[in-house]
TORLUM-582462 format. One line per field, with one value per residue (C-alpha): residue in one letter; x, y, z; residue number from 0. Coordinates in steps of 0.1 Angstrom, whole numbers, always signed. Each point is the difference from the previous one (the first is absolute). Layout:
drenba <- (A_...);
xx <- (X_...);
yy <- (Y_...);
zz <- (Z_...);
koltor <- (NUM_...);
REM end
This chain:
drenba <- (X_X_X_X_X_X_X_X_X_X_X_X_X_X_X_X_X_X_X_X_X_X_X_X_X_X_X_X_X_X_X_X_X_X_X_X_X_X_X_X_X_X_X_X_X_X_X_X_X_X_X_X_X_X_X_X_X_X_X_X_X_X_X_X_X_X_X_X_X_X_X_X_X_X_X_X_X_X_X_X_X_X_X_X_X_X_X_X_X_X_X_X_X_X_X_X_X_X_X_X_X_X_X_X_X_X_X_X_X_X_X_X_X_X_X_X_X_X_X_X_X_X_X_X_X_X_X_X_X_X_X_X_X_X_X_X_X_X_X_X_X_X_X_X_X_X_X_X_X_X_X_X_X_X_X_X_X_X_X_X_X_X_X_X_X_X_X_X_X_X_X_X_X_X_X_X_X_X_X_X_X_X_X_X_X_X_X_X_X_X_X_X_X_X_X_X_X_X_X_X_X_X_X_X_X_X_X_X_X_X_X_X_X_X_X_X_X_X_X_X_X_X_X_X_X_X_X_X_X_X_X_X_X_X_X_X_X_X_X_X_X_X_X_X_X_X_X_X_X_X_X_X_X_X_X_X_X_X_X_X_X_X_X_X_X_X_X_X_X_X_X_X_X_X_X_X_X_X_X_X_X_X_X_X_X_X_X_X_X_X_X_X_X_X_X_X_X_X_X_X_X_X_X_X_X_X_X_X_X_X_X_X_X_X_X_X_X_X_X_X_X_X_X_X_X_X_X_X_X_X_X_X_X_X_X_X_X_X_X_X_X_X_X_X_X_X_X_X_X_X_X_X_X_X_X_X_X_X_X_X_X_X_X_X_X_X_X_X_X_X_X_X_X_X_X_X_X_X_X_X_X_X_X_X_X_X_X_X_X_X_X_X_X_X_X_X_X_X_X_X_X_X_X_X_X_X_X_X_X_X_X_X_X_X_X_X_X_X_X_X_X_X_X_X_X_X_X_X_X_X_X_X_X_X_X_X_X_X_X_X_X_X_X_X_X);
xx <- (+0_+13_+12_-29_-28_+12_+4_-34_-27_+25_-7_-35_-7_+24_-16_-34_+15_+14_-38_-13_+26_-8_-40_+4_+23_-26_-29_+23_+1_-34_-6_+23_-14_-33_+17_+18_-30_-21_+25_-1_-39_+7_+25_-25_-28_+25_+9_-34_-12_+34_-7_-36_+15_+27_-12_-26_+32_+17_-32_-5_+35_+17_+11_-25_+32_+3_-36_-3_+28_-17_+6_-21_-22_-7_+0_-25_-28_-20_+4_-24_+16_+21_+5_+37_+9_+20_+37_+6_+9_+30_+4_+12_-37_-34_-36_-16_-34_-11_+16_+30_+34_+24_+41_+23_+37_+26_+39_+19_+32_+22_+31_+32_+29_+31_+3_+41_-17_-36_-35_-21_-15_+7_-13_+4_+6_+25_-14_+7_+31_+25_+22_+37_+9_-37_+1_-29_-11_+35_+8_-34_-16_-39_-20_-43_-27_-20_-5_-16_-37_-32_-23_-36_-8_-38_-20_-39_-20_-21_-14_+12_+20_+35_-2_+31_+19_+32_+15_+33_+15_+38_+13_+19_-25_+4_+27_+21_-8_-12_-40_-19_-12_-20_+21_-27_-35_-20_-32_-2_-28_+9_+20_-3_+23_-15_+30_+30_+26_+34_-3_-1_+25_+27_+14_+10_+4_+30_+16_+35_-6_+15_+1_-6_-36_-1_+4_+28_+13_-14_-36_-35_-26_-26_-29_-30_-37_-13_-26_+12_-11_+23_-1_+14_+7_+13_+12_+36_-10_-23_-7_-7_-15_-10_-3_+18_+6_+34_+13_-24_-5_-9_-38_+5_+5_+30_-7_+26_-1_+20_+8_+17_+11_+8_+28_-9_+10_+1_+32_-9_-22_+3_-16_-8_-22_-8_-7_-21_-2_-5_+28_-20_+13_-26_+5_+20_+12_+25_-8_+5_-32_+33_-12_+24_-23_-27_-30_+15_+1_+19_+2_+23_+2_+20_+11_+12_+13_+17_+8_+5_+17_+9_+31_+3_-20_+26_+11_-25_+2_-19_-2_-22_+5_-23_-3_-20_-7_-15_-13_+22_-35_+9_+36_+20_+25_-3_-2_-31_-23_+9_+10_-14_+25_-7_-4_-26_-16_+7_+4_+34_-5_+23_+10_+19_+9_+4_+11_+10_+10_+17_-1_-7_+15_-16_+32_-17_-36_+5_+21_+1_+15_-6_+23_-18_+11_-29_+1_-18_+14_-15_+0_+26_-5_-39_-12_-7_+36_+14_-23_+5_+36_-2_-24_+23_-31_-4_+25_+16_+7_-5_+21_-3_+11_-7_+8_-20_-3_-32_-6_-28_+8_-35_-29_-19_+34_+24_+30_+19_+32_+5_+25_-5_+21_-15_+5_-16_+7_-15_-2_+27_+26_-7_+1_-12_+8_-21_+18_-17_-3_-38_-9_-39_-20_-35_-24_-26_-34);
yy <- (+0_+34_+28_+19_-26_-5_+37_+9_-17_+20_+28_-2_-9_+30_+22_-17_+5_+33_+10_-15_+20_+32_-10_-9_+35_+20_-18_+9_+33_+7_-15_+22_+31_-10_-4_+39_+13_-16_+12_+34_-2_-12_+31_+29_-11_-2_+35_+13_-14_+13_+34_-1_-10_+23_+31_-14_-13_+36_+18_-22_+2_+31_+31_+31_+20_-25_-3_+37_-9_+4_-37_-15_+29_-12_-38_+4_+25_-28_-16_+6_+20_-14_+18_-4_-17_+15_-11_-33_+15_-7_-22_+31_+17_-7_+21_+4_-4_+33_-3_+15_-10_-5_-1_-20_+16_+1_-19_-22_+16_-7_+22_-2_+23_+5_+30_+11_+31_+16_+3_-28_-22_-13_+32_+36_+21_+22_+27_-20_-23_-1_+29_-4_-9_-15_-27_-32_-11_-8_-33_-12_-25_+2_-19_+3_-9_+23_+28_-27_+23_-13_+24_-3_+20_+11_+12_-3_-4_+33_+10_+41_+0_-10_-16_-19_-6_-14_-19_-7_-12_-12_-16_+32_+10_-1_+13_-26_+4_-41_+4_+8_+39_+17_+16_+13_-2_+21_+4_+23_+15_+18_+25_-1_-27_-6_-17_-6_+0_+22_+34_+22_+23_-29_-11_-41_-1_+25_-20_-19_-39_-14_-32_+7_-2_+34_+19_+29_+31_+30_-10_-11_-32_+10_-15_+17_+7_+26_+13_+1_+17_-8_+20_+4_+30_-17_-35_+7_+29_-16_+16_-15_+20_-18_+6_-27_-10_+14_+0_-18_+34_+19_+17_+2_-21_+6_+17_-13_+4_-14_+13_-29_+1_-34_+8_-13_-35_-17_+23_+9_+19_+35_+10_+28_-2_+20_-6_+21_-13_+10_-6_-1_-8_-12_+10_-21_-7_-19_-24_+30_+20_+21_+20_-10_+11_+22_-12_+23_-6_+16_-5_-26_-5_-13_-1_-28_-4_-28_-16_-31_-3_-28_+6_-31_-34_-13_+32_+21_+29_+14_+25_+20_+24_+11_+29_-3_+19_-11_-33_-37_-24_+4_-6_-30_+6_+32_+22_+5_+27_+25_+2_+22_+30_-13_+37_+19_-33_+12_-23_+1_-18_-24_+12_-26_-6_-40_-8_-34_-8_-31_-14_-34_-19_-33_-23_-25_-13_-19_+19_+36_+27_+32_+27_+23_+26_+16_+26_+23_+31_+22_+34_+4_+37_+2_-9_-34_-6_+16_-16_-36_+8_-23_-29_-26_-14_+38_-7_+35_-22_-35_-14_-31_-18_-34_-23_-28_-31_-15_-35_-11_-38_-7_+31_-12_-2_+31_-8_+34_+10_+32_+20_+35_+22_+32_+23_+20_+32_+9_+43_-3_-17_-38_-22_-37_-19_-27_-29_-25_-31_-10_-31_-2_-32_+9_-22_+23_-13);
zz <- (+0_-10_+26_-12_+5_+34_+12_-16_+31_+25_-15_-5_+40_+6_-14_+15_+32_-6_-10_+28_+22_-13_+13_+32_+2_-14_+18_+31_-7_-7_+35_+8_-16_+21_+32_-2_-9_+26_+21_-8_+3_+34_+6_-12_+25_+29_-15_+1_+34_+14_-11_+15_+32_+2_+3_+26_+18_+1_+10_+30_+7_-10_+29_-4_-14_-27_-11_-9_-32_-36_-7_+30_-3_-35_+7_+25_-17_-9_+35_+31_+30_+25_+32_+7_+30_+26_+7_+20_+31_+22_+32_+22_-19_+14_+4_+33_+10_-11_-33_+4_-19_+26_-11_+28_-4_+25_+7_+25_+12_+24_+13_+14_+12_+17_+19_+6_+22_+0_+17_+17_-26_-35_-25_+2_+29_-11_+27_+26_-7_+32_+6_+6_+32_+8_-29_+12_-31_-19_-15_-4_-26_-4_-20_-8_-25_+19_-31_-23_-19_-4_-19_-17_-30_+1_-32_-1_-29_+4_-35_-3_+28_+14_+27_+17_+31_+11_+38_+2_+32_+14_+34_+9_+27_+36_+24_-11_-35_-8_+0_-28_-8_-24_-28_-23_+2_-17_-22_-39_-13_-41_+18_+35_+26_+37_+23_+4_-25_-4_+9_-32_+12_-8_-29_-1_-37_+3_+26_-9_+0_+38_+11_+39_+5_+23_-36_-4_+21_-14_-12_+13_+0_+30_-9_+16_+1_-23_-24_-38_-30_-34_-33_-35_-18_-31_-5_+17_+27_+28_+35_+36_+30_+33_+33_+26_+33_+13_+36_+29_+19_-32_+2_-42_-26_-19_-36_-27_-36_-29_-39_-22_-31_-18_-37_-31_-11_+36_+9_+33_+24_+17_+33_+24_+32_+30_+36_+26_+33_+37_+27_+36_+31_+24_+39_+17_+36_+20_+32_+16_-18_-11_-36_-24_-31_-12_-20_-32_-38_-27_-38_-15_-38_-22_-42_-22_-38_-17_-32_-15_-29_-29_-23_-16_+1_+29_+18_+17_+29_+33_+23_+22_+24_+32_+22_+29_+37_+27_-10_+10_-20_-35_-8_+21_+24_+7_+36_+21_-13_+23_+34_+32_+14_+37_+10_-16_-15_-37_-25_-23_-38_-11_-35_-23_-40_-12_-33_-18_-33_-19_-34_-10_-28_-16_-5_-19_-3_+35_+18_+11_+24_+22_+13_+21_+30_+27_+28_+20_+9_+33_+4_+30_+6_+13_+38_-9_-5_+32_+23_-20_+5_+32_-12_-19_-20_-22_-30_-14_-33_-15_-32_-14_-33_-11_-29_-13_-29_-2_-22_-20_-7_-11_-4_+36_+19_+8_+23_+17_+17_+18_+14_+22_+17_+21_+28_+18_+22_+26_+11_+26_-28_+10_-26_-7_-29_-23_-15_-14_-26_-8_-22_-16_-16_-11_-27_-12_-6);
koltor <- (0_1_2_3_4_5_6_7_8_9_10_11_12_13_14_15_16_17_18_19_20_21_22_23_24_25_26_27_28_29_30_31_32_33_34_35_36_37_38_39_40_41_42_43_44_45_46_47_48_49_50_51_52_53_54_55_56_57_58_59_60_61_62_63_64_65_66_67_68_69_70_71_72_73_74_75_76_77_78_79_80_81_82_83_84_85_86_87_88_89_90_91_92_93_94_95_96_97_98_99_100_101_102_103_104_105_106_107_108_109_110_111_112_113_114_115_116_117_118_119_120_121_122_123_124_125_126_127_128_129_130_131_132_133_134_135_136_137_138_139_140_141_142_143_144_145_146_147_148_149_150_151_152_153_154_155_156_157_158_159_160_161_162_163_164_165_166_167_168_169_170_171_172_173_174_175_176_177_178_179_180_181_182_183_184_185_186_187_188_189_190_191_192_193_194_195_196_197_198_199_200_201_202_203_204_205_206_207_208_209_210_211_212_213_214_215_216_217_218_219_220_221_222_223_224_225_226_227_228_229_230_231_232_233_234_235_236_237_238_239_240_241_242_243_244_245_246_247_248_249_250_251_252_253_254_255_256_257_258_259_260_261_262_263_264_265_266_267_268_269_270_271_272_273_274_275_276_277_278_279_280_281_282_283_284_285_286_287_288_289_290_291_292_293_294_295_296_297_298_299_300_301_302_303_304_305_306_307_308_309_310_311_312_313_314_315_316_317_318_319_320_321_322_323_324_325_326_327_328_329_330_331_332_333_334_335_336_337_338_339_340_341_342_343_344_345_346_347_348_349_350_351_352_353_354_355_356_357_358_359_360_361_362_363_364_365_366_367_368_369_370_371_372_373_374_375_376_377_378_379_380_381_382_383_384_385_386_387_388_389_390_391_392_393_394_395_396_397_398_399_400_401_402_403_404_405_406_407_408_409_410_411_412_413_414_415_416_417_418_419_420_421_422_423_424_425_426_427_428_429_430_431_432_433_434_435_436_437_438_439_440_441_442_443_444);
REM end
């Protein structure tokens, strides 16, 4: 048999096979064809139910900010009205029974310090450290937890009106400072404050930060009943007037008023206040029935103005300055009010200026610093002076510097080391000094 006869049936059942190939490939592809495009049937109803259920989805779930956008506005013109639900609130928020939204805030601290020479106890007492020759409290180490803050945030849900209230309390109370006592507690109405809270003739936001609880030489934190009305001229120029409880023997409230300014872009804040306020000296006797004062009054009054001032993002400045006569309620550490000439039963003003300043300086975003100086200065040449040349416990001056780095690790948590120096000098040329190292650990909440 030829080559050719014999090659001829292969060919013919390859090309058979080859033909019957190319069918099952194009049968395969057809089922193919049928499967993609069932597919993408599939894909454009899951396209269409998803954009029905979308813009449901964002309506229900959207902040109010973000449902005022053009885009949701026009997703959801065709869709009823949803009233948007309030935020989830937090575990330190809860209403009361009335209906009020009440905010938990406060922090756990605890203190401790080394004390080379100074007063009796662990903060501030720069007007009453030891004097030379008479030194009790040197070499001391104190420790508390005592100045850990509680405070309740008040604001009631009274339709064209606002209404709030705040109580904040410590455990610095008591002679021995470790029971709890009322910081603030007080009650707003729009513009009006009934309570107690800081008196308006002080200033803490122009105060340099310091670790020691006790705050700095040179400034104020009496916290006092009072009567407070609060106004704006303008966004940055607000006013404060009140009338507050000074001294125990007083017949008057205290009248105080404050003008703050706050700069443009968050740069700082400006301040001046004022202080009217009666110095009486109720009658008094010895065991003897010996007068030794008059029931007598005079005027005391005072004036305030400081800044606070940001340069850059991480350095920023303060200081404030105070002048006051015949008032010791306001500003710390400073002499009595007055005291009584023993003879004719008049009574002589103490008349004093206290300044501080300092800068602070944010190192990084964790860590910052303060370096800050106070005093108080007393007039020396007046009757007060003379006759408080002889009591040891009238300062002529008080100076004292202090140097602190305070540590963020986390936001809640701030750890703090301090160090002070002071002296003080008393109108016959004693003088006491302050020496101390401080540590601080507070978690904010």
């Amino acid at each position: 048999m030829s080559l050719s006869l014999i090659r001829k049936p292969f060919i013919v059942q390859g090309l058979a096979f080859t033909i019957a190939v190319l069918m099952m490939n194009n049968v395969q592809a057809a089922n193919e064809q049928e499967q993609i495009q069932q597919l993408r049937d599939e894909v454009k109803e899951l396209r269409a139910l998803l954009e029905q259920y979308v813009p449901q989805s964002k309506q229900k779930n959207e902040m109010p900010q973000q449902a005022t956008q053009t885009s949701v506005a026009a997703q959801n013109q065709n869709m009823p009205k949803h009233t948007e639900a309030s935020p989830q609130p937090s575990a330190l928020s809860f209403n009361s029974a009335s209906g009020a939204q009440v905010q938990l805030y406060g922090f756990l601290r605890g203190d401790a310090s080394y004390q080379a020479k100074g007063g009796d106890g662990i903060f501030n007492r720069i007007n009453k450290v030891d004097l030379e020759g008479n030194e009790k409290n040197s070499d001391r180490f104190y420790s508390t937890a005592t100045v850990t803050r509680l405070g309740l945030d008040f604001k009631a849900p009274v339709q064209g009106a606002d209404v709030g209230g705040k109580l904040e309390v410590d455990f610095r109370g008591g002679s021995s400072n470790d029971t709890i006592r009322i910081r603030h507690a007080y009650l707003s109405f729009n513009d009006w404050l009934f309570g107690q809270t800081t008196s308006t003739f002080l200033a803490t936001d122009l105060q340099p930060e310091m670790i020691d609880f006790n705050s700095p030489l040179g400034v104020g934190t009496y916290r006092t009943p009072m009567v407070r009305y609060s106004g704006k001229f303008n966004p940055e120029l607000s006013y404060s007037v009140a009338l507050e409880k000074g001294n125990d023997d007083n017949r008057v409230p205290a009248l105080t008023s404050k003008l703050k300014y706050d700069f443009d872009d968050g740069k700082g804040t400006t301040s001046a206040r004022v202080l009217v306020t009666e110095a009486r000296s109720k009658a008094n006797y010895d065991q003897n029935n010996k007068q030794l004062s008059a029931d007598d009054a005079d005027l005391g009054w005072g004036i305030a103005v400081g800044t606070k001032y940001k340069f850059t993002d991480s350095l920023q400045a303060v200081i404030d300055y105070s002048h006051v006569k015949g008032d010791s309620k306001f500003l710390l550490y400073t002499n009595n009010a007055f005291n009584v000439n023993p003879n004719n039963f008049d009574l002589n003003l103490n008349e004093f200026d206290a300044l501080t300043f300092g800068t602070s300086y944010q190192i990084t975003s964790k860590l910052r610093s303060t370096l800050a100086y106070g005093a108080m200065f007393a007039n020396d040449a007046n009757q007060f002076a003379q006759q408080a040349s002889v009591d040891t416990t009238q300062n002529k001056t008080l100076q004292q510097g202090w140097w602190n780095m305070m540590y963020s690790p986390v936001p809640p948590v701030t750890l703090g080391v301090e160090y002070i120096y002071g002296e003080r000098k008393t109108f016959s040329g004693q003088k006491g000094k302050d020496n101390r190292v401080g540590a601080m650990a507070r978690y904010n909440f």
